[in-house]
ZASE-148716 format. One line per 10 residues: for each residue x negated, y, z of C-alpha. Coordinates in steps of 0.5 Angstrom, whole numbers, plus 500, padded with zeros to 3 digits. Example, Ala and Ser with C-alpha at 12.3 -4.5 7.8 and 13.67 -1.06 7.14 Angstrom:
// ZASE-148716
475/491/516; 473/498/514;
// end
This chain:
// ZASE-148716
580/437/558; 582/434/551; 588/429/553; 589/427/546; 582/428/544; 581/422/549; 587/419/548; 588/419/540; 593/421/535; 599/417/533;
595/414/528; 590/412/532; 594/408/536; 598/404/530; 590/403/528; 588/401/534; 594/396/536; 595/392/528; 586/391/530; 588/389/537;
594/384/535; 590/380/529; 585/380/535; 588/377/540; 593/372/535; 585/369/533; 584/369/540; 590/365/541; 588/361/536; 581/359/538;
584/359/546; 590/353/544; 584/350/540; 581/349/546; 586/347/551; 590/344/546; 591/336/547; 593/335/539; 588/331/534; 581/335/533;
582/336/525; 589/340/527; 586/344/532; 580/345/527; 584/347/521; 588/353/525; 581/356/527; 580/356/519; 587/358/516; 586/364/522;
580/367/518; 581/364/511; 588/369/511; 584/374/513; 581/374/505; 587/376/501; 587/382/503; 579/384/503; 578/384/511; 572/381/510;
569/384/516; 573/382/520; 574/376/517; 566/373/519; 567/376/526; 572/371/527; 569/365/523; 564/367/529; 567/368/535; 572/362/535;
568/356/536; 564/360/541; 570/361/545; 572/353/544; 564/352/546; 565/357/553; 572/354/554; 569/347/554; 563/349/556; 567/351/563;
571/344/563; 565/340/562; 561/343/569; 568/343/573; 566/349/577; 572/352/574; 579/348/573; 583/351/567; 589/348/565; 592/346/558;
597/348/555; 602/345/558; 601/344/565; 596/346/571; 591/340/571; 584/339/568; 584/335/563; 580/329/563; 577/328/557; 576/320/554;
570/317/549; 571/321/543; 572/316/537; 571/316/530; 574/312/525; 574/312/517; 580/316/516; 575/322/522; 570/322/516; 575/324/511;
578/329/515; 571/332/517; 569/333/510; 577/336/508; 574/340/513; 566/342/511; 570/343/505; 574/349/507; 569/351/511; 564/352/505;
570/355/501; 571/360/506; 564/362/506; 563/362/499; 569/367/498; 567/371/505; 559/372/505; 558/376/498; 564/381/500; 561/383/507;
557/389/505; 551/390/508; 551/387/515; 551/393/521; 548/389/526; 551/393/532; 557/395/530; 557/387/528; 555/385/535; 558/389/539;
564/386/535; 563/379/536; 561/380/543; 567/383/544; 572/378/541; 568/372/544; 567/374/552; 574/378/552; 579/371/550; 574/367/555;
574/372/561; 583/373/560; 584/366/559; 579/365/566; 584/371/569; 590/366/569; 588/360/570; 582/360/574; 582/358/581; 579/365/583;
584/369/578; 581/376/582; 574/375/582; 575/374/573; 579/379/572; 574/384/575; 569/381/571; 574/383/565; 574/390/568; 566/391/567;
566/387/561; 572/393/558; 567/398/561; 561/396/559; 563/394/552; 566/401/551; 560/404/554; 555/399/548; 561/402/542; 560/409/545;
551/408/545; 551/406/538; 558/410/534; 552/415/531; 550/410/526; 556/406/525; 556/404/517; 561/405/511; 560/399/509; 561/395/516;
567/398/518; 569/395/524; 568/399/530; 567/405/526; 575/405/523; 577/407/531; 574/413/531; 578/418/527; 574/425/528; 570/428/532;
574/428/537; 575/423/539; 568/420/539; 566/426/544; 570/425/548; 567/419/552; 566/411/552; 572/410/547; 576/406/553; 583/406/549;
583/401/543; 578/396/549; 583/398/554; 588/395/549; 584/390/547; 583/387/554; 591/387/555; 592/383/549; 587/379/551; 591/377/558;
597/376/553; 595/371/549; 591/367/555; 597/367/558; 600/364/552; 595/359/551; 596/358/559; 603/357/559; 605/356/552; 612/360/550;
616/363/556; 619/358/559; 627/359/559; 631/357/566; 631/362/572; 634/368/574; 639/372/569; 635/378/571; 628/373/569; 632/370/562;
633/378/561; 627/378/561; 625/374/557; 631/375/552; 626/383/551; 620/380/550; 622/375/545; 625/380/542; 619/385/542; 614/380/540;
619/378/534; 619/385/531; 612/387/532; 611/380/528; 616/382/523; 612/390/522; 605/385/523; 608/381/516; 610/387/513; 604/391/514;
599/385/512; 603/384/505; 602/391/504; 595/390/505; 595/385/499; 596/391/493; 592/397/493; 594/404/491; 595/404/484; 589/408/479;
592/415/477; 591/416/470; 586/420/469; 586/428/469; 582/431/463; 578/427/457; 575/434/455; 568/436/457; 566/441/462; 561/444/465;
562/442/472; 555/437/472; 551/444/469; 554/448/475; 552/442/481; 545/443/477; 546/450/478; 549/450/485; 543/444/488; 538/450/485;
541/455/488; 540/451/494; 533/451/494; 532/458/493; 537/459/500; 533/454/503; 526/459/502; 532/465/506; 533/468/498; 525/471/497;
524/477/492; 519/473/488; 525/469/486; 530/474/485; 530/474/478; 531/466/477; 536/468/482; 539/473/478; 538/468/472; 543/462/475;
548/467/477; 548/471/471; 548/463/467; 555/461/471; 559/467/471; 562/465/463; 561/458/465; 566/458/470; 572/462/466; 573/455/462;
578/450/466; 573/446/469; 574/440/473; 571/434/476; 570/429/472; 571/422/476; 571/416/472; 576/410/475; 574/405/477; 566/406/475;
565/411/480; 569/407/486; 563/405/490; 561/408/496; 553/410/493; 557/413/488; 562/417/491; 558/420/496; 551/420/491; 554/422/484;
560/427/487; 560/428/495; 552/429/496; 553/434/491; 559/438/491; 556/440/497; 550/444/494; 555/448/490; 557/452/497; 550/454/496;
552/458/490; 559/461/493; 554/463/498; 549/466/493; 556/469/490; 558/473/495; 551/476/498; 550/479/491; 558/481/492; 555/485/498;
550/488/494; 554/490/490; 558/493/495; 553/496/498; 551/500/491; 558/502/491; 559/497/484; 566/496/486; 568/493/480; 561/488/480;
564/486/487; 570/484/485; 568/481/479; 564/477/483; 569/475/487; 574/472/482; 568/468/480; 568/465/487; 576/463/485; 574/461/479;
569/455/482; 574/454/488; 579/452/482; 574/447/479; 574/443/485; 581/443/486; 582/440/479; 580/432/478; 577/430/485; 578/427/491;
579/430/498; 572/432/499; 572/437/493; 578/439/495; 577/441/502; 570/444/500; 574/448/494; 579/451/500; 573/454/503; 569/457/498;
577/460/497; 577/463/504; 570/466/502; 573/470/497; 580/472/499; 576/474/506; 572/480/501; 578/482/498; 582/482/505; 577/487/507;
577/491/500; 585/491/498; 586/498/502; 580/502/497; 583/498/490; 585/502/484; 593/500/482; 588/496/475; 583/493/481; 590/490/484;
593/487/478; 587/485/476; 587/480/483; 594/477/482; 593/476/475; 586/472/477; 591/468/482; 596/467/478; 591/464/473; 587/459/478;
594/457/482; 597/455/475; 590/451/474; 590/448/480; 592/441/480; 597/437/485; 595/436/492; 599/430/493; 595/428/486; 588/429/489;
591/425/495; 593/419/491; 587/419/487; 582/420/494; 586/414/498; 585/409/490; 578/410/490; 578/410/498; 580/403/498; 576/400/493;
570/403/496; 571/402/503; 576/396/504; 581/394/508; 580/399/512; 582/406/508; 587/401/506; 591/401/514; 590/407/514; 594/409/508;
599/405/509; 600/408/516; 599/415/513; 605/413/507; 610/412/512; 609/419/516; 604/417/522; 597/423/519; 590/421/521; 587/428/523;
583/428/516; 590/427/512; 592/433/517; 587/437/516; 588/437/508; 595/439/509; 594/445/514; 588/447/509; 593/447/503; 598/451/507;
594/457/510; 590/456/502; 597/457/500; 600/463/505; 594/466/504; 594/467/497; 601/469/497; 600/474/502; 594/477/498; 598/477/492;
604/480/495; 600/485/499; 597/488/493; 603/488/489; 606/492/494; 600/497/495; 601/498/486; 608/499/487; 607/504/493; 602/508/488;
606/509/482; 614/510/486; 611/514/491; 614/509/496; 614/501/499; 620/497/495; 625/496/499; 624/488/499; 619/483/496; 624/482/490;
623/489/486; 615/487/485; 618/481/480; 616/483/474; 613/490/475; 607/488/480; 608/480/480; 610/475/475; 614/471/481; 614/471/488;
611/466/492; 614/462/498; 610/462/505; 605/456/505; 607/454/512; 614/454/511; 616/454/503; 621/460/505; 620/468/503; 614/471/507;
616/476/512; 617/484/510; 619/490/513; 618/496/510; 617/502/514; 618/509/509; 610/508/505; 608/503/511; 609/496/511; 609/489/515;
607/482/511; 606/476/514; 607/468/515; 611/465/520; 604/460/520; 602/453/523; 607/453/528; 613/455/522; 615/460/527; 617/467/526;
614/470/533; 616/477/530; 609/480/528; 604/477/533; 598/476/531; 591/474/533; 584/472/530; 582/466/527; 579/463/533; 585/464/537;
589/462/531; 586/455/531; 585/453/538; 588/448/542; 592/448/548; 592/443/554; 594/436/550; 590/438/543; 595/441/540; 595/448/536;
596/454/540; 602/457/538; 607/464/539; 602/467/532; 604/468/526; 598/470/520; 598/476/517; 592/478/512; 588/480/517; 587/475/521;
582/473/516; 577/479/519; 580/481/526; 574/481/531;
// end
């Protein structure tokens, strides 16, 4: 069982109690709006002010499921009240509360249309920002705000606490249980559920009772705030203590609350933009989607030479310095992000593909030279994606990295001392080429929270202050293995040309600089000296890898590699050598 598949990340967690505060603090509100004895218009204006603070910093889908859920939470309570089956206390003290023939003055009919106008306001803002309404996702999360406060405040107030608390309990299970039926058509643009489930992971690993689990405990917290008000003081030194704690605590966690809620009023700035110069990047997407076709068919003969023609067309197309050409902000909308750019930087692994099948051909033919050339044509495309893009282009362009750097891995043993250098020149040019990943990053979290809101905005400031999502993860560990890997190619190559032409294996890394390579590059997993040990003609040379631990030449394959122990993390006790890659 995956413990931290089911429990979540860090990240997760500072996601899920920021949610579950601004959750119960607007439950605490509708609930003292409820209970509370002052004038009606001061009640309805706390209720207004608790949805309307909500709008400076773009969380407009929460924002309507509060402006939903709170008079039907004052409606339950009141509804419960009026049958005078249950006996929920006010604020203040344990009795029900009477209530006296509502009267409205002159000074009633003014505060009422204070209040419409508000109303309307808020509504004016709110609605054309929501997005298209996800009515699952929406009604689960209303459902879920509604009944839970209602429920929590019947839990502590009731005459029948137990009987309350365990309908609270099915109402946790049963609402994690519709979160669960419905995370598959979670939408982009209604993000509201779908901002808890941060992988995979998480989502397979059954009902996504955590962050509800949460939710109902603070729920009991602020019912039990509406129900007794703030802590009374008096009593035992043990219960001041106490007291004195859980003050504190509320206090700081309002103050990190505030802190975060001014964060989410500024955005990300705008990076300048990467090139002005034309490329060819939209002719090779074309290319890439054709190709994408032809593998579709399984890559038939009466297309070889169409096939042949796209390849042929490509290879001087990518020895320019090509990059992906966003233009900010016009391109920070999710239709055009994911139509104009994601959709079809996909397609282009289709031509990475048709690359390295026609690399295998001609290794079969014995055209070693063909082969490499068409390797380094792989490198070449990689690189584009690595220039100007966002997170997506990135990752996709690591991967088609790995595509070639496997090929040369299996090749390094039967290359000419040319071949080699050859290689490493090719890779001096594409690292030299290739932009900052801290740059794609910034550029991917600006257009992220345009496109995608106040979500993407709460997960990068808590991806800023050292709390990674398990996407933000990913990209690093991708950019350190790209990064160790193509040292130690490099490095492994050099040493194979200095080997050939002294008879004998250097006897440290830094005789190859500037015979056999212009600089050596440090280990991508822990910026240090790779590790080398020569032996007479023979050599070892590997990374300290993911576990930035040097376990003295232990290896293993890429499956073992990247599994995972008990509580979800990478296995460790393996360093990563170059055949990792293509070890059974």
């Amino acid at each position: 069982m995956n413990v931290a598949g089911l429990l979540g990340t860090p990240h997760f967690h500072a996601l899920s109690l920021v949610l579950v505060s601004t959750a119960a603090i607007e439950a605490l509100i509708a609930l003292w709006a409820a209970t509370s004895r002052r004038h009606w218009f001061w009640r309805a204006l706390a209720v207004c002010v608790g949805v309307m603070i909500l709008l400076p910093i773009r969380a407009y889908q929460p924002a309507l499921v509060f402006a939903i859920s709170s008079p039907l939470i004052i409606a339950a309570i009141v509804a419960i009240r009026s049958c005078g089956g249950q006996s929920v206390g006010d604020a203040t003290n344990d009795r029900c509360i009477r209530y006296a023939r509502i009267r409205y003055g002159v000074s009633d009919l003014l505060l009422a249309m204070v209040l419409v106008g508000l109303v309307i306001a808020t509504l004016l803002k709110l609605l054309p920002k929501v997005g298209q309404l996800h009515v699952g996702e929406f009604a689960a999360t209303t459902v879920a705000q509604t009944i839970l406060p209602v429920l929590a405040l019947l839990s502590v107030s009731s005459r029948r606490p137990t009987f309350w608390l365990v309908f609270l309990v099915i109402a946790v299970f049963g609402l994690a249980g519709l979160c669960y039926a419905i995370r598959r058509t979670l939408g982009y643009e209604w993000y509201l559920i779908g901002v808890l489930f941060e992988s995979s992971r998480v989502q397979s690993t059954g009902f996504p009772l955590t962050p509800l689990v949460e939710l109902a405990l603070g729920m009991l917290a602020a019912a039990g705030v509406a129900r007794y008000g703030l802590w009374p003081a008096g009593g035992s030194p043990f219960y001041r203590t106490s007291r004195r704690v859980g003050l504190t605590a509320a206090a700081l966690w309002g103050v990190c609350l505030a802190v975060i809620y001014f964060q989410m009023l500024r955005l990300t700035p705008w990076p300048p933009p990467f090139s002005s110069q034309t490329n060819h990047h939209r002719r090779l997407i074309e290319i890439s989607q054709r190709m994408l076709g032809i593998e579709r068919a399984g890559f038939p003969k009466n297309l070889d030479t169409t096939r042949q023609a796209l390849i042929a067309e490509a290879i001087p197309l990518l020895q320019t310095a090509n990059y992906v050409p966003y233009e900010l902000p016009q391109d920070a909308t999710p239709d055009r992000w994911n139509n104009a750019y994601i959709a079809p930087t996909q397609h282009v692994r289709s031509l990475a593909r048709a690359l390295d099948f026609e690399c295998g051909a001609a290794l079969a033919k014995g055209e070693t030279d063909k082969a490499i050339a068409l390797t380094l044509t792989n490198i070449r495309l990689g690189v584009m994606l690595q220039r100007g893009g966002t997170v997506v282009e990135d990752l996709i362009g690591v991967a088609i990295h790995g595509l070639a750097n496997g090929r040369l891995v299996a090749l390094r043993t039967d290359l000419s001392p040319a071949q080699a250098r050859t290689i490493i020149e090719a890779w001096d040019r594409a690292i030299a080429e290739q932009e900052d990943v801290e740059a794609i990053i910034n550029r991917d979290r600006a257009m992220a929270e345009r496109a995608y809101g106040w979500a993407s905005r709460l997960s990068n400031i808590f991806e800023q202050v050292g709390l990674p999502s398990e996407v933000c993860w990913g990209v690093s560990e991708a950019q350190h293995r790209r990064v160790a890997t193509t040292s130690l190619l490099q490095a492994d190559l050099a040493i194979r040309v200095y080997r050939h032409e002294h008879g004998a294996v250097p006897a440290n890394l830094g005789q190859l600089v500037p015979e056999c390579l212009s600089r050596i590059t440090p280990d991508g997993y822990s910026t240090q000296p790779l590790i080398y040990r020569p032996s007479d003609t023979e050599f070892l040379l590997y990374s300290v890898g993911h576990d930035r631990h040097d376990d003295g030449g232990k290896f293993t394959n890429m499956r073992t590699y990247y599994s995972r122990q008990f509580f979800g993390n990478l296995v460790t006790g393996y360093d990563y050598d170059l055949d990792t890659i293509t070890r059974p």
